[in-house]
Every structure is written in structure tokens, then in C-alpha cells.
MARKOL-904969 format. One record per residue (C-alpha): x, y, z; residue in one letter. Coordinates in steps of 0.25 Angstrom, whole numbers, plus 5000, padded with zeros to 4 digits. Each point is the difference from the previous one (the first is absolute). Example, Ala and Ser with C-alpha at 12.3 -4.5 7.8 and 13.67 -1.06 7.14 Angstrom:
% residues 2
SITE      x      y      z   residu
SITE   5049   4982   5031        A
SITE   5006   5014   4998        S
***
This chain:
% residues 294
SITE      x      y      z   residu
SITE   4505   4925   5170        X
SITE   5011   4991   4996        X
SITE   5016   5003   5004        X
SITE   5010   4995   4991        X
SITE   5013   4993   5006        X
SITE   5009   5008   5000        X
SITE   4989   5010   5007        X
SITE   4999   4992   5010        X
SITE   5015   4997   5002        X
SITE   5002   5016   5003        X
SITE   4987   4998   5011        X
SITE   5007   4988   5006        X
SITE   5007   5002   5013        X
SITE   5015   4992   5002        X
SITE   4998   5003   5014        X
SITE   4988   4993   5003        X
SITE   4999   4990   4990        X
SITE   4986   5004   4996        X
SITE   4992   5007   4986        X
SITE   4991   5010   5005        X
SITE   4987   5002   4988        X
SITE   4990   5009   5000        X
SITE   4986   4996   5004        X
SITE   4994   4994   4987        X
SITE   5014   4997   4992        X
SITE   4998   4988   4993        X
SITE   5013   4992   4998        X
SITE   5003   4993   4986        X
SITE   5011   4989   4997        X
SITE   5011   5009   5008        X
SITE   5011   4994   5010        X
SITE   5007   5008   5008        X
SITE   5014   4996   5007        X
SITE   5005   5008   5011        X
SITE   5015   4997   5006        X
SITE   5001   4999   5012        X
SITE   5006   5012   5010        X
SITE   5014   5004   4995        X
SITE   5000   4990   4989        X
SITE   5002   5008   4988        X
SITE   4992   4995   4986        X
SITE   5008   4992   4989        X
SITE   4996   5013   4991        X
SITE   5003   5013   5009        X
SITE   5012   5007   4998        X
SITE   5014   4995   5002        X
SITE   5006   5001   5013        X
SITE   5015   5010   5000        X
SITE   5005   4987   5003        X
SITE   4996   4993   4987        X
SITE   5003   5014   4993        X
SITE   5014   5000   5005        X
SITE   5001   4986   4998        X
SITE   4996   5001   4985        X
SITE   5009   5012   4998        X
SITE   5013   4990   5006        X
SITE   4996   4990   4991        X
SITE   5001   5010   4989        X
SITE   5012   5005   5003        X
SITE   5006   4988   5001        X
SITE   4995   4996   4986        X
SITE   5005   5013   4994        X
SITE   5013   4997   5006        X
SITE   5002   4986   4996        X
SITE   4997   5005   4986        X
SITE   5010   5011   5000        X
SITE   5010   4989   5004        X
SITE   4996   4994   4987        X
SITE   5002   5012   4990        X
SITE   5013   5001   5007        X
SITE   5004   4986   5000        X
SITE   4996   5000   4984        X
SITE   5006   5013   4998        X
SITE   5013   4991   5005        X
SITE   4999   4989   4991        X
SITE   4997   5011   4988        X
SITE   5014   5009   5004        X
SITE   5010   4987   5002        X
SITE   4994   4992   4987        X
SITE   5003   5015   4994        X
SITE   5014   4998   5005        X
SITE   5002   4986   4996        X
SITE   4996   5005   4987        X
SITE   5010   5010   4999        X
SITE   5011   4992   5002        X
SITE   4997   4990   4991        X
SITE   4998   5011   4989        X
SITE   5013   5003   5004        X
SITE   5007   4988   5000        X
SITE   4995   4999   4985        X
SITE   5004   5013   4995        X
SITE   5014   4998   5006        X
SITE   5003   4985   4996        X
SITE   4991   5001   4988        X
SITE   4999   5014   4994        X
SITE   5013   5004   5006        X
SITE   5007   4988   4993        X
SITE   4993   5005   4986        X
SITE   5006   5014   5003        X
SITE   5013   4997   5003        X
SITE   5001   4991   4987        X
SITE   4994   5008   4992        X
SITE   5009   5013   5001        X
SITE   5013   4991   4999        X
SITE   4995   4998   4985        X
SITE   4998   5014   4997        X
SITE   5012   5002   5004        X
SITE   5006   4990   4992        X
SITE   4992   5005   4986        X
SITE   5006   5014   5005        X
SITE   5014   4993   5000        X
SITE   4998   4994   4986        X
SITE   4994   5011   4993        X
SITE   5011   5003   4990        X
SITE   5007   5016   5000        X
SITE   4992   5004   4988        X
SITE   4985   4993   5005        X
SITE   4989   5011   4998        X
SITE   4997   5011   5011        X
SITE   4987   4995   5001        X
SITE   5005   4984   5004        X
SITE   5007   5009   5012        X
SITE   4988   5007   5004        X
SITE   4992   4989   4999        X
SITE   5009   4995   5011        X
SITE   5002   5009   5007        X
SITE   4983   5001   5003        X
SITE   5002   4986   5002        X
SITE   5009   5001   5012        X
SITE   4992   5014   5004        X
SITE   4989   4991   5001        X
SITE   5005   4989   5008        X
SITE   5008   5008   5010        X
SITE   4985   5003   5003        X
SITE   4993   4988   5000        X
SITE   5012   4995   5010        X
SITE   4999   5012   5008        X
SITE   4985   4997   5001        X
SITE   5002   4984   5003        X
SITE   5010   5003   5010        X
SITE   4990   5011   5008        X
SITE   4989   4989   5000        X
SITE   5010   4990   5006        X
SITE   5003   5010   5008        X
SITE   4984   5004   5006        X
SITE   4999   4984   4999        X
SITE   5009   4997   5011        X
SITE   4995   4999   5013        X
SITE   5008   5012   5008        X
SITE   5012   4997   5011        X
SITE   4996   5003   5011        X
SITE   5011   4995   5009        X
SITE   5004   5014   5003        X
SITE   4988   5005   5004        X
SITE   4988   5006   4992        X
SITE   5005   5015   5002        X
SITE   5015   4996   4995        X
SITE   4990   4991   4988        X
SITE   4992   5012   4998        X
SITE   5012   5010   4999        X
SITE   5010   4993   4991        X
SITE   4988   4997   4992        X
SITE   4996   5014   4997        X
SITE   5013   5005   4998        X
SITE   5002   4990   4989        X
SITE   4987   5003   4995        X
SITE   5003   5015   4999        X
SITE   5014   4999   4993        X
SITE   4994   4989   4990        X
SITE   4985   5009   4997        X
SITE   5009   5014   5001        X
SITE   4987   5002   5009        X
SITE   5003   5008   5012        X
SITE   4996   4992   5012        X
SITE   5000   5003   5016        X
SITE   4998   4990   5011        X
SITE   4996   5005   5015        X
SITE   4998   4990   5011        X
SITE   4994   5006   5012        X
SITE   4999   4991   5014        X
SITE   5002   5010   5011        X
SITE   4998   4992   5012        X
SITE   5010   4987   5004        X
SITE   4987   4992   5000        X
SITE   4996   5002   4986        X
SITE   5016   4999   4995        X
SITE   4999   4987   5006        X
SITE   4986   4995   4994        X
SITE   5005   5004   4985        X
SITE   5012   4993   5003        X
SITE   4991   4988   5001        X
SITE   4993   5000   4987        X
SITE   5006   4988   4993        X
SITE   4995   4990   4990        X
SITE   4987   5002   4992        X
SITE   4997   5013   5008        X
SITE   5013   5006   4997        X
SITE   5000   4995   4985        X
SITE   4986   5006   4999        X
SITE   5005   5014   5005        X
SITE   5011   5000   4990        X
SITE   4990   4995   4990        X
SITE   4989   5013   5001        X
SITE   5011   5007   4999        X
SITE   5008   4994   4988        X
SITE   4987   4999   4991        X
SITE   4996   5015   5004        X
SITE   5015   5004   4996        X
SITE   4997   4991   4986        X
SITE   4989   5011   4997        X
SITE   5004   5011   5002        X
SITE   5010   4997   4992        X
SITE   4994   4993   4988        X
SITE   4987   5007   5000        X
SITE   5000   5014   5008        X
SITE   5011   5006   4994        X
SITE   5006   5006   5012        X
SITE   5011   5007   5004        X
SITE   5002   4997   5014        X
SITE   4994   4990   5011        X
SITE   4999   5001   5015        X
SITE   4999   4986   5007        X
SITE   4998   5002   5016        X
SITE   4997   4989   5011        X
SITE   4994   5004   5012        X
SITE   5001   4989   5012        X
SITE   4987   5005   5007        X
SITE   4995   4995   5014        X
SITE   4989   4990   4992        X
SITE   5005   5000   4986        X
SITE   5011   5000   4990        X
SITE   4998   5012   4990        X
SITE   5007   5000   4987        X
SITE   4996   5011   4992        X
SITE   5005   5002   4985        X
SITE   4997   5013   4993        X
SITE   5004   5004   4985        X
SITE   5002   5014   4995        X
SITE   4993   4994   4985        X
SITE   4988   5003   4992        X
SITE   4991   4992   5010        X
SITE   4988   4991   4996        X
SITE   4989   5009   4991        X
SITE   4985   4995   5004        X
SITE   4999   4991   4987        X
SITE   5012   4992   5005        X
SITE   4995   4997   5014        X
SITE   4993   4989   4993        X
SITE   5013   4992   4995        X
SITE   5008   5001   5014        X
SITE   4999   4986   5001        X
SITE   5011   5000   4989        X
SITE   5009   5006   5007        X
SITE   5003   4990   5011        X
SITE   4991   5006   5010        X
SITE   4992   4990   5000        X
SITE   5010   4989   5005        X
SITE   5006   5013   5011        X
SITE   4987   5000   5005        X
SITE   4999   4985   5003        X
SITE   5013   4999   5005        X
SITE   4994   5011   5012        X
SITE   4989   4992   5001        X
SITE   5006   4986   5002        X
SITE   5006   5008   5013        X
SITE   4987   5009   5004        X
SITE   5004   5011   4995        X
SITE   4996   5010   4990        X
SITE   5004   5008   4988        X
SITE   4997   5014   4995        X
SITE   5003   5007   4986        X
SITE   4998   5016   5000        X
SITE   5003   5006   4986        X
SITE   4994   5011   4991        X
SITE   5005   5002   4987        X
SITE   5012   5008   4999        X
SITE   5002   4998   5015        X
SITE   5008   4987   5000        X
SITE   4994   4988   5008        X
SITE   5002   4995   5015        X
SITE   4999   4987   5004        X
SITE   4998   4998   5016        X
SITE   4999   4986   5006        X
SITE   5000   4997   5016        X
SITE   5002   4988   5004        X
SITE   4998   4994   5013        X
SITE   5012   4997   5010        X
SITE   4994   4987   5006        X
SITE   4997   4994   4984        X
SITE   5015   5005   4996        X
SITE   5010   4995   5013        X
SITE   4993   4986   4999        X
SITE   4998   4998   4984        X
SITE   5009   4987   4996        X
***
């Protein structure tokens, strides 16, 4: 009879120290290590104490890479706001400047057209001016988007004069509700400064952006909630909503930087629409990532 080795290393006994064979068993090229009492083997199952170790050492490591999508997700938002600005310094002192020149000619052509000119030099003129009363109005709205926010006042006072402006320029009717019930929670919003209140005002500012260009709504209600963890903005629209096919391109509409800017503080963003439902865009960020942003 012959036993194979690992036979035999179920017939050995970790108490004793000795292999047990049946008479006439014939042992061919096996070794057979057997630990000593309470020592475990290098290949036996892991102890709750490696096991738990392991699971630290993973948390850790998904931490420390969740720090790292935050920290990026930083570097993407303020290099998005350096670049704002400077595309705003161009179209003021460079486009603005072209602007400006170019409708003091038009006026003087329209001052030099003699009393008998033809009606069609006047309407030519006149879509001239049409069109870069237009093109000035655009210009000064993309200054205007450019800019970072004052937030000397306080992000609700930012946030409020912002809207109202925005609703008398759009003709888009517009309410703002902020909603801190307890002193605690008052004082934490009053905290938010810097890049966390400029991202606030951001979320909102772009969400505003579409539903004026793109949703062709008639109303908007932005609310902010100071929760007990998080601060809640909420933006909904009464417009046409996003159809299935255009869930694809939302990217397009900003979102896409709105939803880095939650994530260079932890927090998250939620979109909610169905066509001819209007959209609503939720983000919640994290009180600890906002009161101590720089």
C-alpha cells in the first residue's frame, strides 16, 4: 500500500509529533513537517488579526487615494478659474476695445449718410448696430461669468444680488431660499469663504446658465439647506428637461466641471430630469471640506 503526502499529513498528529501508518504501508520520497503545539503553519488560514490588519491597510490606501481625486479635482477647478479670468481680461481689454471702436464708426457713417442716401444704406445700419448691441451684450455677460464673485459680503448676500440681477437681465423668474434653522448651522454658512464659497456660488451660477440657455424655462427655484453634515443646494427648473438621447452630451453643459468642483471638496452631485419635467441639480457638500477650504 502506498499513502501519498498529503495522506499522510491528515494521519499525522500535531499533538504528538508522530505519523501513524498502517502495518505494510510503504513510504515513497514524502517529507512531512509538523509545527509545533500552538504554532500555526506558514499556509493556514489567516488569523482575525492579519484579517483586520489587512482590512486597515486597505482602508487606508482607499483613503489616501480619495485625498488624491480630491486634491486633483482642486487643481482642475482653480486652473478652471484662472482660466476664466483670463478669458475675461481678453474679451474686456481686447474684444471690448474692438467693440467700443467699432460702434463709434457706425455712428459716424450714420452721421455722414447724406438726407437723400438710400433706405437700404439706413437698414443696413441699422442691423449693424442690432447686431453689435448684441454681440456687446454677450461680451459684457462673459466678463460678467468671468470674474470671480465678491464675496466680501457673505456668500448669501453674493448669492442673492446675483440672482436678482440674473432674473432682471434673463426676464427668467428666479427665487432664492436659504434654510439654517439652528444658530449652529447659521454660523458654520457664515464660515464658508474662499474657494468653498466661490464653489457654491459656482454650482449655482452655471445651473442658472442653463436653464436659461438650453431648458427653456420659465421659472427657477435655487434652495440651500445648511444640514447637520452637509450643505445642500438644490437647483430645479420648470423647463423641457434632458430626453434620453441628450443624457449622453451633459458634459456639455458644464456639469462636468460642477461635478469636480463637489468633488475637490467630497462631496457629490446629482442630476434628476425627465423630458418635459425640467432638471434638478443637488449637490451636498461636506461642512468640514467647505469652513476650511483656502
Amino acid at each position: 500500500m502506498q499513502f501519498h503526502a498529503d495522506t499522510l499529513s491528515v494521519l499525522a498528529s500535531s499533538s504528538s509529533g508522530h505519523v501513524y501508518m498502517p502495518e505494510g504501508a510503504v513510504l515513497r520520497d514524502a517529507s512531512i513537517s509538523v509545527p509545533p503545539p500552538g504554532v500555526q503553519s506558514a499556509d493556514a488560514w489567516s488569523t482575525p488579526a492579519t484579517a483586520n490588519q489587512e482590512l486597515i491597510a486597505a482602508r487606508a490606501e482607499i483613503e489616501r487615494l480619495n485625498a488624491r481625486v480630491r486634491e486633483l479635482a482642486t487643481e482642475l477647478v482653480r486652473a478652471q478659474e484662472a482660466e476664466r479670468a483670463r478669458l475675461a481680461r481678453e474679451l474686456h481689454d481686447g474684444l471690448g476695445a474692438q467693440l467700443t471702436a467699432s460702434r463709434f464708426a457706425l455712428a459716424r457713417i450714420e452721421t455722414w449718410l447724406p438726407i437723400n442716401a438710400a433706405e437700404a444704406c439706413h437698414e443696413a445700419l441699422a442691423t449693424a448696430n442690432g447686431a453689435l448691441d448684441r454681440l456687446c451684450e454677450t461680451s459684457h455677460r462673459l466678463v460678467e461669468e468671468g470674474h470671480t464673485p465678491v464675496l466680501d459680503a457673505g456668500l448669501a448676500v453674493a448669492l442673492k444680488r446675483w440672482i436678482e440681477e440674473f432674473s432682471d437681465t434673463t426676464r427668467l423668474h428666479t427665487s432664492f431660499e436659504l434654510i439654517a434653522d439652528a444658530p449652529m448651522l447659521r454660523e458654520r454658512f457664515a464660515k464658508v469663504q474662499n474657494d468653498g464659497a466661490n464653489t457654491v456660488f459656482r454650482i449655482v451660477q452655471e445651473s442658472l446658465n442653463n436653464a436659461a440657455k438650453h431648458a427653456a424655462a420659465q421659472s427657477v427655484e435655487v434652495t440651500v439647506v445648511a444640514e447637520r453634515r452637509f450643505l445642500a443646494v438644490t437647483i430645479k427648473d420648470d423647463g423641457r428637461g434632458l430626453a434620453r438621447g441628450a443624457r449622453a452630451k451633459v458634459n456639455r453643459f458644464g456639469l462636468a466641471g460642477m461635478r469636480a468642483r463637489c468633488e475637490a471638496f467630497g462631496g457629490t452631485l446629482k442630476i434628476t430630469s425627465q423630458a418635459g419635467q425640467g432638471v434638478q441639480i443637488r449637490a451636498r457638500l461636506p461642512w468640514d471640506s467647505l469652513c476650511e477650504a483656502r
